[in-house]
N, C-alpha and C positions, 0 to 999 in steps of 0.2 A: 238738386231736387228739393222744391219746399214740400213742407206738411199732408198738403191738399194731392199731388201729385202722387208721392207715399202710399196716403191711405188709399187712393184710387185703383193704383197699378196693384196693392197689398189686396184688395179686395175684391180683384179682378183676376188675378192668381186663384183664391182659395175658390172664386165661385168655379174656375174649371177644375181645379182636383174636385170640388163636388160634383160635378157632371162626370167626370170620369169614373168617380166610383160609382156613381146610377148607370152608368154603364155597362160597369164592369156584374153588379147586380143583375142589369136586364138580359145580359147578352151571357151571363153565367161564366164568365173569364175567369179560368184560374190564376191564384199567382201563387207562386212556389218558394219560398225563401230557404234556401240551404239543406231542402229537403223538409220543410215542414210546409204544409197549407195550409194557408189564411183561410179563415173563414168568412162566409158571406156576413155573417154578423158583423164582423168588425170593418167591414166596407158602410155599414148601415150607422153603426158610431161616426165613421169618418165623414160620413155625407154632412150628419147632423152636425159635427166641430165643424169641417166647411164652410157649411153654410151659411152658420152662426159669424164665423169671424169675417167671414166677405160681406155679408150684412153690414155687421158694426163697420167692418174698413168702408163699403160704399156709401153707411151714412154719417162718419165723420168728413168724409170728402166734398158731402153734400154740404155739409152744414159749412164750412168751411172757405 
């Protein structure tokens, strides 16, 4: 796998965990870890790291 391919599939990865958690957001999904519950706030972090890194990863791919 060269570089181009990497950052493509790396940034194509994070943009569905960001869908996933706009989902999980819209559709009000709990998730439960060991008996504590995430908060919707930090689904809203997550979107935004997401999004951010599938961005950079789609346009070093581009550029590439």
């Amino acid at each position: 796998m060269n570089k181009k391919q990497f950052c493509l599939v790396a940034g194509a990865i994070f943009a569905v965990v960001a869908v996933v958690h706009l989902l999980r957001i819209a559709l009000d999904w709990p998730v439960v870890i060991d008996g504590w519950a995430a908060p919707i706030w930090l689904s809203w972090l997550a979107v935004i790291g997401a999004a951010g890194l599938s961005a950079f990863g789609l346009r070093l791919a581009a550029r590439r």
